[in-house]
C-alpha positions in Angstrom: -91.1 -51.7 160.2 -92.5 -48.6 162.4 -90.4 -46.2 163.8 -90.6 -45.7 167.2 -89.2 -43.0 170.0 -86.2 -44.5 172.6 -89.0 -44.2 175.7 -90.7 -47.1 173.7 -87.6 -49.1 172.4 -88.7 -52.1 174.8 -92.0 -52.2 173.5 -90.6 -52.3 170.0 -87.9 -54.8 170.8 -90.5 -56.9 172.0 -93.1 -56.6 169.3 -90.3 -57.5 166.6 -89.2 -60.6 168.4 -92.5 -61.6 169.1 -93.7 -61.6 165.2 -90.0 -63.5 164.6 -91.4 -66.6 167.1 -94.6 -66.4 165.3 -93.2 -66.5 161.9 -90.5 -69.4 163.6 -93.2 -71.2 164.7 -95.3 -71.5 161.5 -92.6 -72.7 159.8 -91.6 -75.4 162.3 -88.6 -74.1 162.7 -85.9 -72.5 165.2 -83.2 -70.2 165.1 -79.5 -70.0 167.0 -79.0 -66.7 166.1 -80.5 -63.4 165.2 -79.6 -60.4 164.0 -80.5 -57.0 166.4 -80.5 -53.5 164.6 -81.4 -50.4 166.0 -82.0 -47.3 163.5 -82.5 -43.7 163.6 -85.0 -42.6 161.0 -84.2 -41.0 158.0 -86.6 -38.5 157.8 -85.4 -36.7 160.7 -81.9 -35.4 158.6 -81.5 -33.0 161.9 -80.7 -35.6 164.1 -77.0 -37.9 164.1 -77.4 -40.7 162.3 -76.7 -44.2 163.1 -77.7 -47.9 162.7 -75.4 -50.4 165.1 -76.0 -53.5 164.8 -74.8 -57.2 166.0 -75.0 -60.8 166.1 -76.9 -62.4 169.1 -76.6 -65.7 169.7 -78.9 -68.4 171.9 -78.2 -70.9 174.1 -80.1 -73.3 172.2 -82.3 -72.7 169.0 -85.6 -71.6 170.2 -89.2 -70.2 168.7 -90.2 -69.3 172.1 -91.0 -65.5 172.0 -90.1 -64.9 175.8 -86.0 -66.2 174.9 -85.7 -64.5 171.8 -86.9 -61.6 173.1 -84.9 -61.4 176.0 -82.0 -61.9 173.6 -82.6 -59.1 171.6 -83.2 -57.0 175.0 -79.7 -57.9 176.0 -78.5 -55.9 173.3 -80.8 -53.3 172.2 -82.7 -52.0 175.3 -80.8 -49.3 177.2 -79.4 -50.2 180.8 -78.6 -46.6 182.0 -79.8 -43.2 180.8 -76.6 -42.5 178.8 -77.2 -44.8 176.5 -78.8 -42.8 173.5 -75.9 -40.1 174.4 -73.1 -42.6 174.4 -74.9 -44.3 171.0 -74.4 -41.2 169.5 -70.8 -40.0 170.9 -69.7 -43.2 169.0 -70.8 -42.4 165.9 
């Protein structure tokens, strides 16, 4: 795991379900599910912390890299601006 700053959460998203498809793939296998987490690191005790997580499930079980990424973005890339602010308001 690396952390990572929010202006590159898409690249990270991304890089996490791509080694996931890889490590699928090798296996010869497929998954219906994953499991999306999003962290704030420990070593910076200043900051709120929080680590929301959920369930996100596919269509269909897949290896493909492109749909399980998209998956994961669906959940853990920000839509608006607010989104680190309202993460954090909820505790």
């Amino acid at each position: 795991m690396f952390a990572v700053p929010v202006c590159l959460l898409k690249e990270a998203v991304t890089e996490f379900a791509s080694r996931a498809s890889e490590k699928l793939r090798k296996q010869k296998s497929h998954t219906g599910q994953m499991l999306v987490f999003i962290q704030t690191s420990l070593f910076c005790q200043q900051d709120k912390q929080y680590s929301p997580s959920t369930v996100v499930p596919l269509r269909r079980p897949a290896d493909d890299s492109r749909v399980i990424s998209h998956a994961a973005h669906s959940w853990a890339v920000p839509t608006s601006t607010n989104w680190v602010t309202d993460m954090l308001r909820q505790g």
